[in-house]
N, C-alpha and C positions, 0 to 999 in steps of 0.2 A: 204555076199554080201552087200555093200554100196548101200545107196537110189540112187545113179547116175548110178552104176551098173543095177540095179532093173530097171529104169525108162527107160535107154539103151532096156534092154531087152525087155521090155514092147513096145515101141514107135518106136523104127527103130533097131528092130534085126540084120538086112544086113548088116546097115551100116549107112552112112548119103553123101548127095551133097556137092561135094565142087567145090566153084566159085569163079574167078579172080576177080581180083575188079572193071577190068574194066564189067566183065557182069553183077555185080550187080548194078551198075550205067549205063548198057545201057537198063536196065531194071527197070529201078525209083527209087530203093530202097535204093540206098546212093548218093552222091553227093559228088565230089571232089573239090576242090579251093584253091586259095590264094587271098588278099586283096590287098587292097592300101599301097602305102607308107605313112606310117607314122614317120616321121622324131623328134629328141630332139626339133630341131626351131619349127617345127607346133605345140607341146605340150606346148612348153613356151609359143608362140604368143596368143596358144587358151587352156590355163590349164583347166582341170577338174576334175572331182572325177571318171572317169571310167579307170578301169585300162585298159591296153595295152600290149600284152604278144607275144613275139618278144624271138625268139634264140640268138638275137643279146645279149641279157641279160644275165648274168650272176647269180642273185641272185633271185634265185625262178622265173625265164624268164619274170619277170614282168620289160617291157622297161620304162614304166613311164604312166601316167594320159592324160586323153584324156575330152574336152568335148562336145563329141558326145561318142554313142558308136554303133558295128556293130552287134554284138547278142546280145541275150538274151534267151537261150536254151543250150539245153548238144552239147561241141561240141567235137571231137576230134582232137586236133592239133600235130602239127609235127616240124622240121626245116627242111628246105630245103635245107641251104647251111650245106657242112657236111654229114646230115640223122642222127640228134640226136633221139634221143627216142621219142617217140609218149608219149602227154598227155591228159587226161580226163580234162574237164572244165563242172563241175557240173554247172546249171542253173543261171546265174548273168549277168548282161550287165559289156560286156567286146568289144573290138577290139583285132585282131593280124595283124602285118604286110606283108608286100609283101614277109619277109624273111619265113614266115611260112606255109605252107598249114593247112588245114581244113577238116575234113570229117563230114559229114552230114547225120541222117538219115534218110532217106525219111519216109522207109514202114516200121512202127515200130510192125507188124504183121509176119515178118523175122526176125529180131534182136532184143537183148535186145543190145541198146549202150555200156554197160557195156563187156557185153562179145564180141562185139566186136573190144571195145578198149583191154579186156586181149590177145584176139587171134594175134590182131597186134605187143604188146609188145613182146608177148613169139616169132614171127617167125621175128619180128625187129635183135632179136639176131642171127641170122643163114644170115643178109644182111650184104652187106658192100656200101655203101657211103662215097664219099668225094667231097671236092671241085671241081671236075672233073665230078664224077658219080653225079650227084646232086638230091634231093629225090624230085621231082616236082610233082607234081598229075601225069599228064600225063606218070612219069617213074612209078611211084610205082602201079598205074595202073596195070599195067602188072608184077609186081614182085611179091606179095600176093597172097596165097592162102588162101582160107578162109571157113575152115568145119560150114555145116550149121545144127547140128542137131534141135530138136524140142525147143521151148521156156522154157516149162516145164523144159530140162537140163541145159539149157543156164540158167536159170534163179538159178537153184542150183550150178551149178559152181559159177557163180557172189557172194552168198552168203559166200560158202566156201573161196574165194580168195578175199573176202572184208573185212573178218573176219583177214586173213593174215598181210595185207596191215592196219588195223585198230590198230591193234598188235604194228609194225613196228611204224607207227604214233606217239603211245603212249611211246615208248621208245626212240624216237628221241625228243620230246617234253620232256622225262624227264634227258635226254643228255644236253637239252638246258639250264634247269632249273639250272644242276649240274656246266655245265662251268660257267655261270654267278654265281652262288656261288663259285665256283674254283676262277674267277677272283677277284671278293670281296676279298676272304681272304687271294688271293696272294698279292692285295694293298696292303690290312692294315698290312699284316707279312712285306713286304719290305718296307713300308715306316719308315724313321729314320730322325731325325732334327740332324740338323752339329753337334752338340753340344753331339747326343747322340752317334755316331758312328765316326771312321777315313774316311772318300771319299778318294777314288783315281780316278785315269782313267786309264780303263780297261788296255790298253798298258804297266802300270806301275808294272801290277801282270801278264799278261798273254802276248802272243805271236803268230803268225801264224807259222805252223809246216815247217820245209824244207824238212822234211826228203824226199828222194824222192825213187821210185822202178820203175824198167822195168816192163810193160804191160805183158811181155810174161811170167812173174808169180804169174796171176790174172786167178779168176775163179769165177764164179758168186755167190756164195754163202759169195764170202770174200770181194766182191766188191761195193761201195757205190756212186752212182753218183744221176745226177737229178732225173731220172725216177724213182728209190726206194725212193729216202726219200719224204716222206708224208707230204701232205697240213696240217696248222692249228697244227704243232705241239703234231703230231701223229706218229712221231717214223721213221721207215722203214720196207720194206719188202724185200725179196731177189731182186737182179738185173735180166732181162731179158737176160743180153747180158755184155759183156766185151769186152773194148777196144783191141787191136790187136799189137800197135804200141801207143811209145809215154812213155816219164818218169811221173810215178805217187807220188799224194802224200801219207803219212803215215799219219797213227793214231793211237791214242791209248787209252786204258781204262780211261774215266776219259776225253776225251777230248772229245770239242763242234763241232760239225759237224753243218755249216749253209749253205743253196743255196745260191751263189751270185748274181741270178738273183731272181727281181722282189719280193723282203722283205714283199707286202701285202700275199702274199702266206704263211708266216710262217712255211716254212720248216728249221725245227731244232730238230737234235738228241745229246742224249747224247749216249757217244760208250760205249758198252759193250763189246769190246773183240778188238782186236789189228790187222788192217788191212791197208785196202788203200782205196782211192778216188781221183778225179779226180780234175780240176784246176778250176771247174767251182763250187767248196766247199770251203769253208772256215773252216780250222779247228784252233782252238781255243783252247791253252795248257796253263796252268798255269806255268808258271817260277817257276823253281826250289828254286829259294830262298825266295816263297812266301808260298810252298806248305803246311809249318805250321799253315798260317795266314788266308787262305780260302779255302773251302771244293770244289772241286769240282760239287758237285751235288748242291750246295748254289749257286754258280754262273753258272749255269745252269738255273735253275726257275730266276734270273735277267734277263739273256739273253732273256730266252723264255715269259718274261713278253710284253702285250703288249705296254708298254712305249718305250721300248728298239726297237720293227719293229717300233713304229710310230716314233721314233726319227731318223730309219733310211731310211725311208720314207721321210723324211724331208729334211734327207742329199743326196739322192741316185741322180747318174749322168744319163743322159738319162732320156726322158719323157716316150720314147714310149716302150723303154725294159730295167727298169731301174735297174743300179747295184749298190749294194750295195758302201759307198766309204770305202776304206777300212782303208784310214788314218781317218775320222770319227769317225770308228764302235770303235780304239783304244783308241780316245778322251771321250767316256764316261765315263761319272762318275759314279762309284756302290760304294756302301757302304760295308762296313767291320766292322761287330760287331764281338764280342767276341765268340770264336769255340764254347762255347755251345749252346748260342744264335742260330747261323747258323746250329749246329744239329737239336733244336727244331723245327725251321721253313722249315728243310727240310724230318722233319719226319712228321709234318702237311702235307704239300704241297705234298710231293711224294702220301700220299693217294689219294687225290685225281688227282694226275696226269695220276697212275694208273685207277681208274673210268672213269674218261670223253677222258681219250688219249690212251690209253695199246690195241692196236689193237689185241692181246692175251687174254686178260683177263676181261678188263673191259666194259664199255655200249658200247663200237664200236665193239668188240668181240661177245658181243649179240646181237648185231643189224645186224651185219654181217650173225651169225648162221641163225636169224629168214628169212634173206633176202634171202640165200643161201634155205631153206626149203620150202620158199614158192616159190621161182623160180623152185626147185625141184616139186614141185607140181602144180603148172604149166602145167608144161611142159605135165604132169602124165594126168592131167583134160584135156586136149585139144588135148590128141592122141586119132583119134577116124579111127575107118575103113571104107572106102570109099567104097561107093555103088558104084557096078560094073555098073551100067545105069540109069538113068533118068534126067527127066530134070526139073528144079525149075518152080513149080506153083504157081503162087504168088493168096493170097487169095485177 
């Protein structure tokens, strides 16, 4: 028997209360909200050092600096539009916007914050929200349940499942460390002066595929469209779902599979087996009369270089959903050193392609397992049995 089992036993044998969220805020002990608008113009007009943290953000939800700020305590925030996942905000002067709501907690003689932001995350996963269902205080009020056992357990889960999350931390920080060492040495491996290597432009070695097949001999396990291949240069996973209708394209071992849309995403695989994809990829074949002259998996790591998205960033048509151009992507220049050359640097490189990219094997495959174990346990820590009656006394 585990101390949370023991303390179970010990403290609320029966069971434990559970309350909607709106009874624990019409009863003092949390507080729901959203804030002001805060807009990119009001940040420039009045900059500051307190950050601002807005769904509307994309990278780590921080919208931009502010100089005012609206807490300075633990708070739990959310997004509204959508119903993105709930976050903890440890103790700092911060603002969030009108896009966000806020949970507050009053009576901290009820809850530890901690495990009350676990218990939102774990039953977050069993909602659905969208731009329609929108996650406002006022709705998720009434959508949350929320088991209240004793402090004393609340307080041992929080350790065990911070302990998790602390884990996860440390392997993503050391993810980070490894791409920016990954990108280092894929510079300085592909960088070459005119002198030392032949430049072409890519169109001159390689091609876009035509081969094309009917839809009505695809099945999701041989199928590659947007939704499998992975942000950042991370490969693929199986497809959801398969077209019905419609001529697809071919591919095949050894060729480049890129998204058409939106190049800072950095979706790009190299194929491992011989299938099809859709018109919204680009696949990427070496010409037959070059295939002596450059390795496939060598112009692969060019491709996947980030010079190669930022140059095609620079060229893409559309501001607001932009695509790739494709007379462009054939104008660049890659270099062509000598086959052994291009073995060496794709026997470096592939290792660490594997580590920091190989959602199989390497740091995303253990971040993955740890992330998958502690959501399994989770889950495990916050099943608890519901007292057949009483009613919350607050001390």
């Amino acid at each position: 028997m585990n101390k949370i089992e023991k303390l179970i036993n010990e403290l609320c044998p029966d069971g434990v209360e559970f309350k909607e969220l709106w009874e624990l805020e019409d009863k003092g002990i949390i507080k729901l909200g959203r804030w002001n608008i805060i807009s990119k113009t009001d940040m420039k007009l009045y900059p500051g050092n307190y950050p601002v943290y807005s769904s509307s953000a994309k990278i780590g939800w921080e919208f931009g600096h502010y100089w005012k700020y609206m807490f300075d305590e633990e708070l739990i925030t959310w997004s509204i539009d959508g119903g993105w996942r709930f976050f903890f905000r440890n103790k700092h002067k911060y603002s969030v916007t009108n896009v966000s709501g806020w949970l507050k907690l009053i009576n901290k003689r009820v809850f530890y914050n901690k495990y009350l932001y676990y218990v939102l995350i774990n039953l977050w996963l069993t909602k659905k929200f969208d731009y329609t269902k929108k996650a406002h205080p006022s709705i998720i009020r009434k959508e949350y349940i929320i088991p209240l056992p004793p402090l004393d357990i609340q307080k041992e889960i929080v350790k065990i499942l911070d302990n998790f999350t602390e884990l996860e931390a440390e392997l993503e920080a050391e993810l980070e460390a490894r791409m920016k060492q990954y990108e280092y040495y894929r510079d300085e491996l592909l960088s070459f002066g005119d002198e030392e290597v032949e430049w072409k432009e890519l169109g001159e070695v390689a091609w876009y595929s035509k081969d094309r097949i009917s839809a009505l001999k695809l099945d999701k396990n041989i199928y590659v469209w947007v939704d499998n291949l992975l942000q950042n240069k991370q490969g693929k996973t199986f497809s959801k779902c398969v077209p019905i209708s419609w001529n697809l394209t071919e591919y095949k071992i050894g060729d480049i599979l890129i998204w058409n849309i939106r190049p800072y995403l950095k979706k790009i695989w190299y194929a491992t087996n011989n299938w099809w994809t859709n018109w919204d990829v680009l696949v990427i074949r070496i010409k037959k009369e070059f295939r002596n002259n450059i390795k496939s998996r060598f112009l692969y790591h060019l491709l996947a270089s980030d010079k190669f998205f930022h140059y095609n960033m620079k060229n893409a048509k559309w501001a607001k959903m932009p695509r790739w151009d494709k007379t462009a992507i054939l104008k660049y220049k890659i270099p062509i050193p000598p086959l052994e050359k291009q073995k060496e640097i794709v026997s470096i490189l592939n290792k660490f392609d594997v580590l920091v990219n190989d959602i199989s094997q390497g740091l995303p495959a253990e971040i993955e397992a740890r992330r998958k174990q502690y959501e399994y346990y989770r889950g495990k820590l916050l099943e608890f049995k519901e007292l057949e009656s009483g009613d919350l006394k607050i001390k």
